[in-house]
MMTF fields as JSON, N, C-alpha, C and O atoms, coordinates in Angstrom:
{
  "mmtfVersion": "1.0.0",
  "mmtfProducer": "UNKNOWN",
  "numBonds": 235,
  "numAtoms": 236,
  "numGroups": 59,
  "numChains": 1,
  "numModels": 1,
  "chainsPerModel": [1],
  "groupsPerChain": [59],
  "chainIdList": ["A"],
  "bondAtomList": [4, 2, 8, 6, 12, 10, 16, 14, 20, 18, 24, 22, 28, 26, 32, 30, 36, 34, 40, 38, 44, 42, 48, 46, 52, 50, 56, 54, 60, 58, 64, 62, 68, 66, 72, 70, 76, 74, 80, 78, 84, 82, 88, 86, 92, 90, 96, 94, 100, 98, 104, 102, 108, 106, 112, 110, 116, 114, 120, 118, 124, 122, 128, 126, 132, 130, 136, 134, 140, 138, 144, 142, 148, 146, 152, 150, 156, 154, 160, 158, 164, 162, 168, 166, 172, 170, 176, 174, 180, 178, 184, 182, 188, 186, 192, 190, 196, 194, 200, 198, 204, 202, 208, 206, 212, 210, 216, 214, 220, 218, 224, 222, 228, 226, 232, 230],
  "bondOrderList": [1, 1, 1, 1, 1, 1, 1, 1, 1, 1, 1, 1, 1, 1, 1, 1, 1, 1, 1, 1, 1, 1, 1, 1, 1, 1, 1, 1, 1, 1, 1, 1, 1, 1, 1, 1, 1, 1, 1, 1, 1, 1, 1, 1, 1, 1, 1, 1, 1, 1, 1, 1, 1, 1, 1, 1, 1, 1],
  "groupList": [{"groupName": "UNK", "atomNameList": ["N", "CA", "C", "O"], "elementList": ["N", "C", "C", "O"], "formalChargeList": [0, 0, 0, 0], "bondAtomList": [1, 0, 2, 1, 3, 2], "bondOrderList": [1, 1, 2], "singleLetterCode": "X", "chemCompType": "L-PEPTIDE LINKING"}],
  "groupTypeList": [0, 0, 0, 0, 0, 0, 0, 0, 0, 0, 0, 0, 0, 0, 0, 0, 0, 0, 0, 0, 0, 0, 0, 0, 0, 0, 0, 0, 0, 0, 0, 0, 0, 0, 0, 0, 0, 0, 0, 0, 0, 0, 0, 0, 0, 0, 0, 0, 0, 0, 0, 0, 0, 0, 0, 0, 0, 0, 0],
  "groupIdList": [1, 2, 3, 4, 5, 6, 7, 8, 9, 10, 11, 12, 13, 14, 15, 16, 17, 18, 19, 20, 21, 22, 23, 24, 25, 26, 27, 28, 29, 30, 31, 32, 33, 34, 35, 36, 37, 38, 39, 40, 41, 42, 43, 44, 45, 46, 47, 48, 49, 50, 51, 52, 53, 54, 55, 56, 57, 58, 59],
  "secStructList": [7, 7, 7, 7, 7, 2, 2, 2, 2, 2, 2, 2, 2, 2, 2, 2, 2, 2, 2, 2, 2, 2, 2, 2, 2, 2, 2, 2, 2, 2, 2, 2, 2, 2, 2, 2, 2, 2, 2, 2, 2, 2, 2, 2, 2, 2, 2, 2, 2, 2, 2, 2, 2, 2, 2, 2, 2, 6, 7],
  "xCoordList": [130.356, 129.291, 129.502, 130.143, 129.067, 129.625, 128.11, 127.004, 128.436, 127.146, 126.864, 127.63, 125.741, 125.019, 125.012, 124.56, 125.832, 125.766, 124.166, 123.769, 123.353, 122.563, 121.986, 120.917, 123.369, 123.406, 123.438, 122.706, 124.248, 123.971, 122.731, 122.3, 122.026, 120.878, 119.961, 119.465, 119.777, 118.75, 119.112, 118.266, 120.699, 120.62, 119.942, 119.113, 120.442, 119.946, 118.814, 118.515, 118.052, 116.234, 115.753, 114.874, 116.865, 116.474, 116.698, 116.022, 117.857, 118.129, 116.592, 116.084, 116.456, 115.776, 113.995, 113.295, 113.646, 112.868, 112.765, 111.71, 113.584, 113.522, 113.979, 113.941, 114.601, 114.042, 113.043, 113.004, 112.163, 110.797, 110.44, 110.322, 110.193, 109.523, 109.944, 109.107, 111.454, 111.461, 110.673, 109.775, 110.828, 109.888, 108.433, 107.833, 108.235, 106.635, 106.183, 105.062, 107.434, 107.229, 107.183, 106.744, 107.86, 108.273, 106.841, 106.39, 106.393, 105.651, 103.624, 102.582, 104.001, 102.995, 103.081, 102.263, 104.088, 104.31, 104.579, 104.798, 104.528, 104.576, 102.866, 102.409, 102.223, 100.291, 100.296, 100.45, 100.25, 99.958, 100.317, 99.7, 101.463, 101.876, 100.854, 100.558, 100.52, 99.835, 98.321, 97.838, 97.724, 96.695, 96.684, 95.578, 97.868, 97.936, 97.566, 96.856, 98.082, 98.435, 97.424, 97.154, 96.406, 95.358, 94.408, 93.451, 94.282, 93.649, 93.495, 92.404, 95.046, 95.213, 95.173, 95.292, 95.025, 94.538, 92.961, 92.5, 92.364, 91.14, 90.566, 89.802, 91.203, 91.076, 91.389, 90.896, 92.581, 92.851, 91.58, 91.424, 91.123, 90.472, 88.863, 88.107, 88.773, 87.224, 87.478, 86.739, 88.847, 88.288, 88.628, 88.351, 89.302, 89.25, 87.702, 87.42, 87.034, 85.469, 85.066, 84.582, 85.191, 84.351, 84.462, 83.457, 86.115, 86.907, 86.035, 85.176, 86.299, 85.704, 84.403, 83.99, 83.646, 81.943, 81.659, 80.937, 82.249, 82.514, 82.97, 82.021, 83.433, 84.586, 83.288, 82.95, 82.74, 81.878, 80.405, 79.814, 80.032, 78.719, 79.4, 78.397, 80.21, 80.865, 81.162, 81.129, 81.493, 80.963, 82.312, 82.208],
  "yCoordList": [60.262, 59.267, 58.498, 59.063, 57.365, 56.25, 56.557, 56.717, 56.582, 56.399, 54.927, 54.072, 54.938, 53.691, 53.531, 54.366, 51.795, 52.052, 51.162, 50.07, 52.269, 52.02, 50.258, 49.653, 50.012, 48.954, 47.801, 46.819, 47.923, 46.704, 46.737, 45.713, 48.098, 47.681, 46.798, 45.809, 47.334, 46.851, 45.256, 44.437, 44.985, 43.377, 42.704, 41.801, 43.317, 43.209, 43.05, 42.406, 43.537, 43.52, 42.396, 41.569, 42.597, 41.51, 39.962, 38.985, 40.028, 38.588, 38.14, 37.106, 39.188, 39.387, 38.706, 38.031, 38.95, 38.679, 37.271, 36.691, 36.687, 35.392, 34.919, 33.697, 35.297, 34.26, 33.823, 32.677, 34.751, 34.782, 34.537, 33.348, 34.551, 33.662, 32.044, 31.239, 31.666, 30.171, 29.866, 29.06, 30.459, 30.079, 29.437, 28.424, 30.428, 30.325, 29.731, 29.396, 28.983, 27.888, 26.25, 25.221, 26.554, 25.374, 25.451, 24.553, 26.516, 26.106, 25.803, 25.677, 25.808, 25.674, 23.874, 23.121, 23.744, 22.173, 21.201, 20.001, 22.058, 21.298, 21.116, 20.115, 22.154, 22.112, 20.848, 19.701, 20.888, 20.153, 18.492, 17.568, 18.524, 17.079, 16.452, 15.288, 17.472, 17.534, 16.805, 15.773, 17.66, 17.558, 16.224, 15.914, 15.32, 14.47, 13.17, 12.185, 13.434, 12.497, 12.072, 10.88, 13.475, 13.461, 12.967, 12.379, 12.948, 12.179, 10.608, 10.038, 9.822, 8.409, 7.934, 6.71, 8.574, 8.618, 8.247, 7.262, 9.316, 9.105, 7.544, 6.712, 7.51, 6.309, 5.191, 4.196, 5.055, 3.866, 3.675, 2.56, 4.444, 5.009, 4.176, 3.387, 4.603, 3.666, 2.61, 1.735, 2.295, 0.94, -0.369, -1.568, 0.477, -0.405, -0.148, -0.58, 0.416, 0.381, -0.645, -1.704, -0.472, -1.918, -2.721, -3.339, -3.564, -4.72, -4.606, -5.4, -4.071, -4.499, -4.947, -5.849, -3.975, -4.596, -5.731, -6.497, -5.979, -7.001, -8.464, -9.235, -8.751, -9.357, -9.592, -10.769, -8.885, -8.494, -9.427, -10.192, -9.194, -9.864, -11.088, -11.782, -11.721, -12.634, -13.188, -14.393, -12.149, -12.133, -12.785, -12.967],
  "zCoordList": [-53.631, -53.784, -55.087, -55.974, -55.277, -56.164, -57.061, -56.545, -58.536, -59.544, -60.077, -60.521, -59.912, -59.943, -61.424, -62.207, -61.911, -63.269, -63.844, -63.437, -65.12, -65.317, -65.968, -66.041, -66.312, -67.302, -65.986, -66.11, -64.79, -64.037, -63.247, -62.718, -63.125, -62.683, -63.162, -62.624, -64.375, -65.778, -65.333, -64.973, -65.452, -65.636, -64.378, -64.499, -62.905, -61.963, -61.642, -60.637, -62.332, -62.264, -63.15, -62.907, -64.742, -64.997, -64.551, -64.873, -63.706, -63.237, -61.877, -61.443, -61.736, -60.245, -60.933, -60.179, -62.019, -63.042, -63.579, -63.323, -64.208, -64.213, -63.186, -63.33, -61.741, -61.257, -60.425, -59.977, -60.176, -59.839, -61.291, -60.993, -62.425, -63.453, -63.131, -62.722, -63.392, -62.545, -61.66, -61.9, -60.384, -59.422, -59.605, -59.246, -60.256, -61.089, -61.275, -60.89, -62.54, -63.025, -62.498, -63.011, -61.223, -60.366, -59.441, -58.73, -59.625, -58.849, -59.391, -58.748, -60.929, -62.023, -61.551, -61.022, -61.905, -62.433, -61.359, -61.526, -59.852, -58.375, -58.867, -59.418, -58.564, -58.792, -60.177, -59.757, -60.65, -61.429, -61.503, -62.032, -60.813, -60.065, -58.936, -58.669, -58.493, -57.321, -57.877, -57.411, -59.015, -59.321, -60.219, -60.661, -60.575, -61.125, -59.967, -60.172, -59.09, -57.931, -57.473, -57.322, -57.059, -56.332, -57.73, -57.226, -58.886, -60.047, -59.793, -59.778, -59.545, -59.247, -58.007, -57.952, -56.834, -56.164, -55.815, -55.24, -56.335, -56.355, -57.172, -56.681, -58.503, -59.009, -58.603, -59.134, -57.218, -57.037, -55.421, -54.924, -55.07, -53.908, -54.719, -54.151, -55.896, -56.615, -56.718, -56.267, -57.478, -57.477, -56.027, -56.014, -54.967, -53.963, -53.236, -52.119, -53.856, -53.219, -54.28, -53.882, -55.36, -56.204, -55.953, -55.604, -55.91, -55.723, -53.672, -53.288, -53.266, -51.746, -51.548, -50.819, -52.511, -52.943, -53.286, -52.648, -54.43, -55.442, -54.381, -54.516, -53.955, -52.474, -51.477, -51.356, -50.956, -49.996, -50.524, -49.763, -51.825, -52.316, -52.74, -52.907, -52.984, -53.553, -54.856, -55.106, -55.788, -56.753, -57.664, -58.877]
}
């Protein structure tokens, strides 16, 4: 039977570690894109209700 060396596990876990921390992170900063989007969004969503109001009364 072959012995498992301790030192490539360790690295093994640690590679296995950051890259589920990457992930993480990709997926911190997908949400947050997200939450940017849906920000200007919403803002461009108001003011085509003003400008349509505004248009509408003839102002």
């Amino acid at each position: 039977m072959k012995t498992i060396d301790r030192t490539s596990v360790a690295l093994s876990m640690a590679d296995t570690s950051a890259r589920q921390n990457n992930l993480n992170a990709l997926n911190v900063n997908g949400d947050i894109r997200e939450q940017k989007f849906n920000k200007k969004m919403t803002l461009i969503t108001w003011l085509e209700q003003i400008f349509s109001e505004l248009i509408w009364k003839g102002v």
